[in-house]
PAZAPA-4460 file (N, C-alpha, C; in steps of 0.05 Angstrom, whole numbers, plus 32768, in hexadecimal, padded with zeros to 4 digits):
% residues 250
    n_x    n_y    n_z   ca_x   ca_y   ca_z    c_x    c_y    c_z   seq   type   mol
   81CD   8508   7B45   81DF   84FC   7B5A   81F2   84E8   7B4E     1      X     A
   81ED   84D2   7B42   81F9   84C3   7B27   820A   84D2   7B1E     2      X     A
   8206   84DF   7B11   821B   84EF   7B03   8233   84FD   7B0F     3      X     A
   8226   850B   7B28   823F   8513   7B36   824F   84FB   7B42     4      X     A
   823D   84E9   7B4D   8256   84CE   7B55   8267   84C8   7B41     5      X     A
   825F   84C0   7B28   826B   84B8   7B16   8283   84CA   7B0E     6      X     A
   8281   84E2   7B0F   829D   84FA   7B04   82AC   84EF   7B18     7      X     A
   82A4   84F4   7B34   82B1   84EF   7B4F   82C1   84D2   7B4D     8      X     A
   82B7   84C1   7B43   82C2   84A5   7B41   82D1   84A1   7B2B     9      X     A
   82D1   84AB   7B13   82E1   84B6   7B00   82FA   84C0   7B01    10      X     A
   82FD   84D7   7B1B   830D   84DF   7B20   832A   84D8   7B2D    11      X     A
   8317   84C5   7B3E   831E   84B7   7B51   8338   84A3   7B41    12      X     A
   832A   8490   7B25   8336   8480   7B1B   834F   848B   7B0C    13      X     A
   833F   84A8   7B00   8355   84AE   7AF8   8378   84BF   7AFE    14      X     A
   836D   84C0   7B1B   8385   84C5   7B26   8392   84A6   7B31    15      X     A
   838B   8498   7B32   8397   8486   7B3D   83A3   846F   7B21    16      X     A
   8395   8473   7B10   8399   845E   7AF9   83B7   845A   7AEA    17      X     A
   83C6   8475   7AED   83E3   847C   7AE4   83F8   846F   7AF6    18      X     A
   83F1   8473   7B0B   8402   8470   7B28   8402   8450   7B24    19      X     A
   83E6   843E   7B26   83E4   8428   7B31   83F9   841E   7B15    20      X     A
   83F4   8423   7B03   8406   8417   7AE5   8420   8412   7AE9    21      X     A
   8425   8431   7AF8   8443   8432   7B02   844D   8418   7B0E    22      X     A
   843E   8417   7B2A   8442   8409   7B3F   8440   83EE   7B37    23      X     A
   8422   83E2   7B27   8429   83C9   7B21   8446   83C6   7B0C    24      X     A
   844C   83D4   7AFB   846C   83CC   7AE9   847C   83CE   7B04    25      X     A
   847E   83DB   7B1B   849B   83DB   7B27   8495   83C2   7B39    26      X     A
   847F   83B8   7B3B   847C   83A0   7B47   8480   8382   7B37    27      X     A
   847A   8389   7B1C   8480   8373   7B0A   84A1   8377   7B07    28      X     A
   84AE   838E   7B03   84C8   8391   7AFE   84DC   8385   7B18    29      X     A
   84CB   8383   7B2E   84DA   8376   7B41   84DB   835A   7B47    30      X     A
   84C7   8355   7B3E   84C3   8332   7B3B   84D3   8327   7B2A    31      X     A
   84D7   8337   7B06   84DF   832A   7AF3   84F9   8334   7AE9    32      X     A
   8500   834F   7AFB   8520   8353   7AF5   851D   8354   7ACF    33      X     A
   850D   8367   7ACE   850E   8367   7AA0   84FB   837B   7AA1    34      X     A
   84FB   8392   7A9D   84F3   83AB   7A93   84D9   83A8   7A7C    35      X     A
   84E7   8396   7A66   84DA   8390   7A48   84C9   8379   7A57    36      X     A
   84CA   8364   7A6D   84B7   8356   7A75   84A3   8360   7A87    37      X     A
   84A4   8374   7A95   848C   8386   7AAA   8475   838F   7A98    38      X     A
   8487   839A   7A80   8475   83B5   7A6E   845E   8398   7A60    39      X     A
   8475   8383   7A54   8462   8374   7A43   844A   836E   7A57    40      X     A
   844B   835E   7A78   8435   8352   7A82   841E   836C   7A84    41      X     A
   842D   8384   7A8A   8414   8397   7A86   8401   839A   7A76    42      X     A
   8414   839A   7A5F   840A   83A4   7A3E   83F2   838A   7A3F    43      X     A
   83F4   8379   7A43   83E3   835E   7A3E   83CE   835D   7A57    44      X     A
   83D0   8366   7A71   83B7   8372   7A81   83B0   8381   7A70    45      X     A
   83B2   839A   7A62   83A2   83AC   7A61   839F   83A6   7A43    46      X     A
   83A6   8391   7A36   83A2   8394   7A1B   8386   839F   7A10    47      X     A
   8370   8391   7A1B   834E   8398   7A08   834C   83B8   7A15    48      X     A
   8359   83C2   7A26   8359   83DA   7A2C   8364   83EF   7A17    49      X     A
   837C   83E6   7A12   8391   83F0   7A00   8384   83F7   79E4    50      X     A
   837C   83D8   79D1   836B   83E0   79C1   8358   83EC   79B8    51      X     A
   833C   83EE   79D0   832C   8401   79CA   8339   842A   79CB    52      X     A
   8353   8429   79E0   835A   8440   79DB   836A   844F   79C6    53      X     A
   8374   843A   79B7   8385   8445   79A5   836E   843D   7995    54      X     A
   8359   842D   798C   834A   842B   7975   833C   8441   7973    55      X     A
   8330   8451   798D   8326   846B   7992   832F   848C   7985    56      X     A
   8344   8486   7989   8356   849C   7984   835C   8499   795F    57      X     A
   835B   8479   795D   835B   847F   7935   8346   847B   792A    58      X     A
   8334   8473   793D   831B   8477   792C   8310   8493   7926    59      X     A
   8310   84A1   7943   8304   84C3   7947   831A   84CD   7930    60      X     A
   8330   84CB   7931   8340   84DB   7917   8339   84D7   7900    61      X     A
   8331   84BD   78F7   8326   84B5   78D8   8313   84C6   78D6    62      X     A
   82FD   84BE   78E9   82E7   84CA   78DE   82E6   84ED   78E7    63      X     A
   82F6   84F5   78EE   82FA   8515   78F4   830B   851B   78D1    64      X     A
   8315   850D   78C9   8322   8507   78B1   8349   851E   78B0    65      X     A
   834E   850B   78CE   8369   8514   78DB   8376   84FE   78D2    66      X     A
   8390   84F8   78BD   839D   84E7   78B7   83A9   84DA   78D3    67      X     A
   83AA   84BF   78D9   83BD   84AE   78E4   83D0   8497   78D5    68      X     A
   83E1   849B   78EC   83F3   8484   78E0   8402   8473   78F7    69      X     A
   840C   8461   78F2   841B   844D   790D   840E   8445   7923    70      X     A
   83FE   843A   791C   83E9   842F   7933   83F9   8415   793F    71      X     A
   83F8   8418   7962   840E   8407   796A   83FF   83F7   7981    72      X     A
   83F9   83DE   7984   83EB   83D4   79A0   83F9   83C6   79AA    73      X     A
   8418   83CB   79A7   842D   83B8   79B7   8438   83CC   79C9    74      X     A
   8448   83C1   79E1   8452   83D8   79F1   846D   83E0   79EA    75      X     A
   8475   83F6   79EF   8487   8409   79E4   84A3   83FB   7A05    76      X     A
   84AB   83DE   79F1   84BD   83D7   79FD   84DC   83E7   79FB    77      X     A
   84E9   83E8   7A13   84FC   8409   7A13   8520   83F3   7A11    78      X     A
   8531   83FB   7A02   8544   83F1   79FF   8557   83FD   7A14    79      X     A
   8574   83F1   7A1D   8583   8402   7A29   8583   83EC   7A47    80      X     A
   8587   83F5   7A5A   858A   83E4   7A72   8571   83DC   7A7C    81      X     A
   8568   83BF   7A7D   8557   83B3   7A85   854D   83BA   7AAD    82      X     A
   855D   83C7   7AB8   855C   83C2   7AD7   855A   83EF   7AD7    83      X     A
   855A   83F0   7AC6   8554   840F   7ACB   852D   8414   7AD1    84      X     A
   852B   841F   7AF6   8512   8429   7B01   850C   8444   7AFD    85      X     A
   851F   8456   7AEE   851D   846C   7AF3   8502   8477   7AE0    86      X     A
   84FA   8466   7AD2   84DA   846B   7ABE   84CF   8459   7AB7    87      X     A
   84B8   845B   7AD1   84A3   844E   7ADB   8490   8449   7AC1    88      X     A
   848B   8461   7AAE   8473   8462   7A9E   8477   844D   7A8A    89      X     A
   845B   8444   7A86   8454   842C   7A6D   8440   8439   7A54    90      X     A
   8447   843B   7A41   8445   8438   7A28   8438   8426   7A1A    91      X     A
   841D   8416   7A20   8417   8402   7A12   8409   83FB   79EF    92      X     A
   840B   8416   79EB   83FC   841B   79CF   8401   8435   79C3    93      X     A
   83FD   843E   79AB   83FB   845C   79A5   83FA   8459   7981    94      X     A
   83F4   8473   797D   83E6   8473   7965   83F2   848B   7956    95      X     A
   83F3   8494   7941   83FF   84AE   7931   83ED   84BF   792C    96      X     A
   83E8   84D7   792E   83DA   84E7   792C   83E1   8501   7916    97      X     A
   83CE   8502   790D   83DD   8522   78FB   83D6   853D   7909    98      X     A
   83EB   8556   78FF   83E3   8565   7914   83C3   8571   7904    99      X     A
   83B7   8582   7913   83A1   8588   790B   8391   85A6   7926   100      X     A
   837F   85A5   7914   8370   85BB   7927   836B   85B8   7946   101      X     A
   8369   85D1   7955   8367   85C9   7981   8350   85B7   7981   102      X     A
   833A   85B3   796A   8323   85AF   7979   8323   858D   796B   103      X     A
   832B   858A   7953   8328   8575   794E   8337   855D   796E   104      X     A
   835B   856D   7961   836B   855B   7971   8360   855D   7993   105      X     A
   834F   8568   799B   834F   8565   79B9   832B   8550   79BC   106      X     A
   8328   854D   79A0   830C   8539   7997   831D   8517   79A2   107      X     A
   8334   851E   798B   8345   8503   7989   834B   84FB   799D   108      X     A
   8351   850E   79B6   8365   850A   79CA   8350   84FF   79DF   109      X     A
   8339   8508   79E4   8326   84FB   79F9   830E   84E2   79EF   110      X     A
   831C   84E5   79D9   8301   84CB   79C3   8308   84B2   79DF   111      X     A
   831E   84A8   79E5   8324   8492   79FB   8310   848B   7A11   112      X     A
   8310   84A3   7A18   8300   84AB   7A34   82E1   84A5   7A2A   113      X     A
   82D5   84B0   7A1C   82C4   84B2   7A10   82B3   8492   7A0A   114      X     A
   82C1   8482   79F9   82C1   8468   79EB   82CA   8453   7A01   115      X     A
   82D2   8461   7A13   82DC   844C   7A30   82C0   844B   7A3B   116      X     A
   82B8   8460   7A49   829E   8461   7A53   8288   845D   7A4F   117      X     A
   8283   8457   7A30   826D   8449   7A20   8275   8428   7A24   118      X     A
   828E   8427   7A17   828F   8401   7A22   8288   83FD   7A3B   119      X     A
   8296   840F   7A56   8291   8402   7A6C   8279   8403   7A73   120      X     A
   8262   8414   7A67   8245   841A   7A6D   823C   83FF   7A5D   121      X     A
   823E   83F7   7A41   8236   83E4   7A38   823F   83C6   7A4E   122      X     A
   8257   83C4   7A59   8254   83A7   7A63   824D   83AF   7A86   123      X     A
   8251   83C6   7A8B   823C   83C6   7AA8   8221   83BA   7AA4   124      X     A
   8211   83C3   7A97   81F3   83B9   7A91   81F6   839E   7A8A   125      X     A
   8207   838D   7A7E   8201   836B   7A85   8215   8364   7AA5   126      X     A
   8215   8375   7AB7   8228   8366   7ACB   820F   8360   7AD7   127      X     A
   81FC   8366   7AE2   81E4   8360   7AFE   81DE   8345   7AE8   128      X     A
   81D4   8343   7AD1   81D2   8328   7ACE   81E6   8311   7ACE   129      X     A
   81FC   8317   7ACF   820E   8303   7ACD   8211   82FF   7AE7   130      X     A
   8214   8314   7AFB   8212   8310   7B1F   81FB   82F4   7B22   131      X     A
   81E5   82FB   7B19   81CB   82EC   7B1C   81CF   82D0   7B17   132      X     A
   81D8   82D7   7AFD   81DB   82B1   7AF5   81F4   82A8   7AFF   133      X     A
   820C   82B5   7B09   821B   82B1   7B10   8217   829E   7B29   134      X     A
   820A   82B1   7B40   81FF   82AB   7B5A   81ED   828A   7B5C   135      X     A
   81DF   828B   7B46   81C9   8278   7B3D   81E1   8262   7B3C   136      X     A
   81E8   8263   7B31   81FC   824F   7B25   820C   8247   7B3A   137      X     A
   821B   8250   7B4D   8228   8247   7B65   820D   8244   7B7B   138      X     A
   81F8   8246   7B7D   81E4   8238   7B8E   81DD   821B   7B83   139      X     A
   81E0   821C   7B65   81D6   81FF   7B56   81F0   81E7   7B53   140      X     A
   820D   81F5   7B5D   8224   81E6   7B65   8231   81E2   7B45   141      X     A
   8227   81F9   7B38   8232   81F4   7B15   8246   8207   7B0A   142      X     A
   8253   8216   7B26   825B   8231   7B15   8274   822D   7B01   143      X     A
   8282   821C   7B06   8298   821F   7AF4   8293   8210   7AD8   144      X     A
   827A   81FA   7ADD   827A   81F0   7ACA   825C   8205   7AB5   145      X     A
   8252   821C   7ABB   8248   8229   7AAC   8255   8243   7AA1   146      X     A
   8253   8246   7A8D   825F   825D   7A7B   8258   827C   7A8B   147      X     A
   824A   827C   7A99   8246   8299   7AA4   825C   829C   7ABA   148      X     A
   8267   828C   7AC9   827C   829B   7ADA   8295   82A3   7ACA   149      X     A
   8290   829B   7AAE   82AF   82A6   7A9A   82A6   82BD   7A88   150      X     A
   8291   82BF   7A88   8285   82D1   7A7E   828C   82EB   7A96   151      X     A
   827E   82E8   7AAF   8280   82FD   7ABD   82A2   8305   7AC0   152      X     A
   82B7   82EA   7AC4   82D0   82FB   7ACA   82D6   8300   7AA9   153      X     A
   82CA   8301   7A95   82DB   8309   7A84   82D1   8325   7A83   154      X     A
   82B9   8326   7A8B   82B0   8342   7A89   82BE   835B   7A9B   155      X     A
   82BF   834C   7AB6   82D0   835C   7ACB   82E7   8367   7AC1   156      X     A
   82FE   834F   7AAF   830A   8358   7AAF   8313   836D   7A91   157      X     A
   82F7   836D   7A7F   82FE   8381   7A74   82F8   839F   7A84   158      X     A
   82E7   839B   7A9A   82E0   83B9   7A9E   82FE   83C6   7AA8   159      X     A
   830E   83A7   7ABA   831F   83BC   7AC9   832E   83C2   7AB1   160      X     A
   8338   83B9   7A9A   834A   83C1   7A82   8346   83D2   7A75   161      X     A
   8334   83DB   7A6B   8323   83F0   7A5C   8326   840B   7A75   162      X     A
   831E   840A   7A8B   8316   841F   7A9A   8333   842B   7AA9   163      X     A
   834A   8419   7AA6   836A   8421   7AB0   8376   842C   7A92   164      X     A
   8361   8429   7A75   8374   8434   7A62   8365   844C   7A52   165      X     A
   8350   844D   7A61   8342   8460   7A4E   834B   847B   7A4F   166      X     A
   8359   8489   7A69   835C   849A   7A67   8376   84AC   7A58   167      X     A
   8375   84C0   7A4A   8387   84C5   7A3B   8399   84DA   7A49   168      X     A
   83B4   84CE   7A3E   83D0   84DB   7A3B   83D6   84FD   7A36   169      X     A
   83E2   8502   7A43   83EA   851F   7A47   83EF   852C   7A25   170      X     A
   83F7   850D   7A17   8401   851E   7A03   83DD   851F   79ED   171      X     A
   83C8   850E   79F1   83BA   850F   79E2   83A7   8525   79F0   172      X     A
   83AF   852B   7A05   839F   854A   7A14   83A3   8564   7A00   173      X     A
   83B8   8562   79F0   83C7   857D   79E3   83AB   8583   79D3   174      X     A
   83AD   85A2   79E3   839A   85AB   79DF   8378   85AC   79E1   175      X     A
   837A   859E   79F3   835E   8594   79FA   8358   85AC   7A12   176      X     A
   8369   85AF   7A2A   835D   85C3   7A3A   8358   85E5   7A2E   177      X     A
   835A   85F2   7A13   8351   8607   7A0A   8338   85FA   7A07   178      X     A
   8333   85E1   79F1   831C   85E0   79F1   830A   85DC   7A00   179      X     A
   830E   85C9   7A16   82FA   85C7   7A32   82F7   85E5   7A42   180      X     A
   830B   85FA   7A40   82FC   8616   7A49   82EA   8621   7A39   181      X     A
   82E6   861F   7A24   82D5   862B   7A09   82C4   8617   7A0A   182      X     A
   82C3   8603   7A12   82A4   85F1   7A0E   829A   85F5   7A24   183      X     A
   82A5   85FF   7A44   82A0   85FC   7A55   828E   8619   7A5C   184      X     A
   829D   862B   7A51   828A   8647   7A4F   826D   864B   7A3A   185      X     A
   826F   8636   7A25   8256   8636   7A15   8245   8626   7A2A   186      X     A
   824F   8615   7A37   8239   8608   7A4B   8231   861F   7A5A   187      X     A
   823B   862C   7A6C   823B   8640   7A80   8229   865A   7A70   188      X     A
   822A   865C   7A58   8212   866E   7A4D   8204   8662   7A50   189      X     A
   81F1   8647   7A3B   81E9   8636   7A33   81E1   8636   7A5C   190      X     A
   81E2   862F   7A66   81D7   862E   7A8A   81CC   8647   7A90   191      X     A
   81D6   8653   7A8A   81CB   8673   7A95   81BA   867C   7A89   192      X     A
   81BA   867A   7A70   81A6   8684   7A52   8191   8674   7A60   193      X     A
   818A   8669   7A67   816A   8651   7A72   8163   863D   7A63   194      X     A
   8173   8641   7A50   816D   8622   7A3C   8170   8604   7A48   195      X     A
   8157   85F9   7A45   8156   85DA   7A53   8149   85C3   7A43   196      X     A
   8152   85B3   7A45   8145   859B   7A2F   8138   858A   7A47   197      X     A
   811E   8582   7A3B   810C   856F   7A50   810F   8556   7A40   198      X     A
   8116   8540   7A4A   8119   8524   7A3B   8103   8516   7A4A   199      X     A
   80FA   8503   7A35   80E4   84F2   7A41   80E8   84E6   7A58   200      X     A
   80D6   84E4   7A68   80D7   84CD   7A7C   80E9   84BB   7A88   201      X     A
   80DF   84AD   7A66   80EC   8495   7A61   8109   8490   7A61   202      X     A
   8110   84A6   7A57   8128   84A4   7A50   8138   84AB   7A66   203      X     A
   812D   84B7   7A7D   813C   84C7   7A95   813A   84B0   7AA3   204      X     A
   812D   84A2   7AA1   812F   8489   7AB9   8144   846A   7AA8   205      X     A
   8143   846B   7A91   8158   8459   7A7F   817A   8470   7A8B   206      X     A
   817D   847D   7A8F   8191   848F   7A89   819A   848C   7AAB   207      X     A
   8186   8488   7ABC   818A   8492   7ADA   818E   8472   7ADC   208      X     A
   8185   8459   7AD7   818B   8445   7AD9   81AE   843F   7ACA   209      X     A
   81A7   8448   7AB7   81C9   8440   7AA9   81DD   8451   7AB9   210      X     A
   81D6   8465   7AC3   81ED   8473   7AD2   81F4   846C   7AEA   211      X     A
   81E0   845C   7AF0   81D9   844E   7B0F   81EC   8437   7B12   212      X     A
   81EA   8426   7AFB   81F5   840C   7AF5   820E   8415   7AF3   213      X     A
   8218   842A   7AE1   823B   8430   7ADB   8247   8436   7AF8   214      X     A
   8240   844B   7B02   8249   8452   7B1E   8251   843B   7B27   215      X     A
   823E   8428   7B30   8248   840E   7B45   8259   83F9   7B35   216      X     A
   825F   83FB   7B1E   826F   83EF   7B09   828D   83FE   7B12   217      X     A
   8289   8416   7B0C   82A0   8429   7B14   82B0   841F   7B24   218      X     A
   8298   8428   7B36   829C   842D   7B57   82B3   840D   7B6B   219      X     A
   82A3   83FF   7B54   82B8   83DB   7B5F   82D2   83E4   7B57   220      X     A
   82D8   83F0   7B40   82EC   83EF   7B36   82FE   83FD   7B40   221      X     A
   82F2   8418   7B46   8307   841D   7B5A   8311   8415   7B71   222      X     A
   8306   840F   7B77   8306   83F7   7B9B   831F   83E7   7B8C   223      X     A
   8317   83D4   7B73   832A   83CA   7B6C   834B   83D3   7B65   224      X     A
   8352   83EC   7B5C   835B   83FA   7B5A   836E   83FC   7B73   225      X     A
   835C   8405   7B81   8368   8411   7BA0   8378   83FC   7BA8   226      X     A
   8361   83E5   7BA5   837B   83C4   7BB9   8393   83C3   7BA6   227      X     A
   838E   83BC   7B91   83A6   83BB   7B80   83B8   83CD   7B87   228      X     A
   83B8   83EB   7B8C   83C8   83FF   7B8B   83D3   83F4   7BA3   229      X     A
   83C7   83F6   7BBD   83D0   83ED   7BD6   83E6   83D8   7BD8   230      X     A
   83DC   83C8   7BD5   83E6   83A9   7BCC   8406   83B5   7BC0   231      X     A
   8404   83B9   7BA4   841F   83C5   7B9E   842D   83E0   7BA7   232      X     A
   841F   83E3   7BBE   8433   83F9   7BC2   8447   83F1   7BDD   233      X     A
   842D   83DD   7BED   843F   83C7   7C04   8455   83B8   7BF9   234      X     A
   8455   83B2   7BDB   8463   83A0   7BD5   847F   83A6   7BC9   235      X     A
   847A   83BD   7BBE   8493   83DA   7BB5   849F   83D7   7BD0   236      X     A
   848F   83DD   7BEB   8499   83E9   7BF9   84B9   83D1   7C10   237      X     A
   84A5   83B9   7C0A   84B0   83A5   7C13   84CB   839B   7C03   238      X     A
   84C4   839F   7BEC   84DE   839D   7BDD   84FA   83AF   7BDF   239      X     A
   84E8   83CB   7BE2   8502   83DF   7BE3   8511   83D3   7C03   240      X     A
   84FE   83CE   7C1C   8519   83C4   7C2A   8520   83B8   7C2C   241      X     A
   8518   8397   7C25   852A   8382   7C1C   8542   8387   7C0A   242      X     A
   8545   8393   7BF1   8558   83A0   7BD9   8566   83AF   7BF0   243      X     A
   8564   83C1   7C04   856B   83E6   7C03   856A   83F2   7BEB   244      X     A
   855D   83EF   7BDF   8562   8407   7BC7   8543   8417   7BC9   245      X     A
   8550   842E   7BC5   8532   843F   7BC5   8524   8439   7BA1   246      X     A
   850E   8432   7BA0   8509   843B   7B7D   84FC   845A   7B82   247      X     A
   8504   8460   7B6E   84FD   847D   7B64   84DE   847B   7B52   248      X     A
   84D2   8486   7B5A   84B5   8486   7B54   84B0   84AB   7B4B   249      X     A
   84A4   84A8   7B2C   8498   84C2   7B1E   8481   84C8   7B1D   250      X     A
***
């Protein structure tokens, strides 16, 4: 059941994660009237996001032993007219890749996804304690002056950064959907053939707890997600009729 929530909530984020990027730059672009100033405040939200995804993508190529080159964790600030809406998309990182075989490069292209979901699983499992002492700590009238309420928002706010960048770009997909049909039919034998692995116990109940914990880690996030999106889309909306100008949204 875990597991299917989790794809489901996955999904969820990742349709919405492109859009909201959009929406927050045309919302920063309206405040700050500077194109090169929207992209930067993004680039710097999502920076620890940024990093683990482009470090992902050159690490899996090293050790696949796929040459890279131009590793970039600044945003791909765009020259030309500062007040031009007509392209919404942000750019905050990217990396050089060599070309190479469908199966490697479609390794390279989802390593993000992959290495996202392990960090966010690693700092889900310290959130219920940081809630705890958190809670503890505002009943004992100490919260700001103890290190766990900076702990917990620093943690929050890597999940939301990490979990708005993990997912990968159309262009690091190339070639990945041949291979997800060909892995997807060796499963579909591999199911049918009757082959089944029994894991200990132990390990199904470590596994059903950790999947337990990610879900509701997720699951905030998208909630979070959602207000944010909302929020800026009232605020797009309010602007276009104060201006009259329609923005054009991709």
């Amino acid at each position: 059941m875990f597991t299917l929530l989790l794809i489901f909530e996955l999904i969820i984020l990742w349709m919405i994660t492109r859009r909201l990027t959009q929406n927050l730059y045309l919302s920063l672009f309206l405040m700050t009237k500077s194109r090169p100033v929207a992209i930067s405040i993004i680039s710097f939200l999502y920076f620890p996001g940024t990093v683990i995804h482009e470090l992902s993508h050159l690490f899996t190529a090293e050790i696949l032993g796929v040459h890279t080159d131009g590793l970039t964790l600044a945003p791909d600030l765009p020259a030309g007219r500062q007040e031009d809406l007509k392209n919404p998309n942000v750019r905050t990182g990217s990396v050089m890749i060599s070309k190479t075989d469908p199966i490697r490069r479609a390794i390279i292209g989802i390593a993000p996804l992959f290495v996202g979901i392990t960090t966010l699983t690693l700092f889900s499992t310290i959130l219920p304690n940081l809630y705890s002492q958190t809670a503890l700590d505002f009943q004992n009238n100490i919260l700001f002056s103890s290190i766990s309420i900076y702990y917990l928002l620093l943690t929050l706010y890597s999940l939301f950064a990490i979990s708005n960048s993990m997912f990968s770009s159309p262009e690091d997909m190339e070639g990945f959907p041949g291979v997800a049909i060909a892995l997807s039919l060796i499963g579909l034998a591999v199911y049918f053939s009757g082959i089944t692995v029994a894991l200990p116990p132990q390990w199904m109940s470590s596994i059903q707890q950790t999947l337990s914990t990610l879900t509701t880690s997720i699951g905030y996030i998208v909630g979070f997600n959602l207000l944010l999106f909302g929020l800026s889309v009232s605020g797009i909306s309010i602007a276009e009729k104060v201006s009259g100008r329609k923005i054009v949204r991709r």
